[in-house]
N, C-alpha and C positions, 0 to 999 in steps of 0.2 A: 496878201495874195493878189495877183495880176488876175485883173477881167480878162478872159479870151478875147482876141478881136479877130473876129472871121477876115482871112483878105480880100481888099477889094470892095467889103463892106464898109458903111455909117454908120455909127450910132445913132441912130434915130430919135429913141426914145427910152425914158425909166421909167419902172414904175415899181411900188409895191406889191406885193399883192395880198390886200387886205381880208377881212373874218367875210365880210360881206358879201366878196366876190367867189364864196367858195361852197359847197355842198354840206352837209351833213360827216365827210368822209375829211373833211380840211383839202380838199383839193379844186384848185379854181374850176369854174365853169370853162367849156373851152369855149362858147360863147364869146365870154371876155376876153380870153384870150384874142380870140377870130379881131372882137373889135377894136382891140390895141395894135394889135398888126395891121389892122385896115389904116388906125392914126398914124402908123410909125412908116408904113409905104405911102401916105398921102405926103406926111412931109417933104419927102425927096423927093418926089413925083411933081406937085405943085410947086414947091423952088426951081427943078429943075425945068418943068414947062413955062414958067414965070404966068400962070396961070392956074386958073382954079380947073380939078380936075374930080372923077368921079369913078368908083369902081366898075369895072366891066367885066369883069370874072377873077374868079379864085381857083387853081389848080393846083393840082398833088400838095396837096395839106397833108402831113402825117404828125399825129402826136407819137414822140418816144416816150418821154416823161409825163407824170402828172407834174402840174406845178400845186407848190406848196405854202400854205399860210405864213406869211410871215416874209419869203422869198423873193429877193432882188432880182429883179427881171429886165434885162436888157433887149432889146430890139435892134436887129441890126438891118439893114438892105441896101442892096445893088440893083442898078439898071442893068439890065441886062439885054435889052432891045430897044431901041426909040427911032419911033419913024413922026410923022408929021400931023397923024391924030389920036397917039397912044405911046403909051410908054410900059413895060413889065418888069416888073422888080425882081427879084429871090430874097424873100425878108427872112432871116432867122427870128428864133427868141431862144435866149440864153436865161438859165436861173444861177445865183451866187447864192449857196446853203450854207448858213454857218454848220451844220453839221457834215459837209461833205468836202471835201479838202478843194477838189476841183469846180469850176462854173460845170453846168449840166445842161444840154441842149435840149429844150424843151419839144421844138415844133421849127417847123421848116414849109415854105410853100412859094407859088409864084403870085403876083399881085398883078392882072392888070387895069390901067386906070388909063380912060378916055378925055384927053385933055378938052375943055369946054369954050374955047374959042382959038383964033386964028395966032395969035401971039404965043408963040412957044419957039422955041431954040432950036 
């Protein structure tokens, strides 16, 4: 089976998503969730600023799915703005279920993060 790849978008980041990160119900906290998309929007963010950067808000976060134990979880994001002390992403997260033929879009938001000094692109 093909991973989706949103266009436009990186792969950012994989991840598991293990027993530990999930509730009583086997579905991850969105928590974890929130803070793997925080990882997978800093990535691109700080490569692309060629400096160290910090979050400065989180907008239109919606979860569609729970994510599920056991479940391959991809991260995707785009820049979608960049001026001279910030930059804003649109990060998805995608899950691969062996039990569901297609990837399934977990969560979708914008990211932005305040580049931390003068040296940026």
């Amino acid at each position: 089976m093909e991973t989706y790849l949103p266009p436009n978008r990186q792969l950012s980041l994989k991840a598991i998503a293990l027993p530990h990160n999930h509730n009583v119900s086997k579905e991850a906290y969105n928590g974890w969730v929130l803070s793997q998309m925080h990882q997978a929007g800093r990535n691109i963010a700080a490569c692309k600023a060629s400096s160290d950067v910090n979050v400065l808000s989180v907008n239109d976060l919606v979860f569609y799915e729970p994510l599920l134990d056991g479940d391959e979880v991809s991260y995707y994001a785009e820049i979608i703005h960049k001026n001279h002390n910030s930059l804003t992403l649109h990060i998805e997260v995608w899950a691969h279920r062996t039990s569901h033929p297609n990837d399934i879009k977990i969560t979708d938001g914008s990211f932005i993060f305040g580049v931390n000094d003068n040296q940026h692109n």
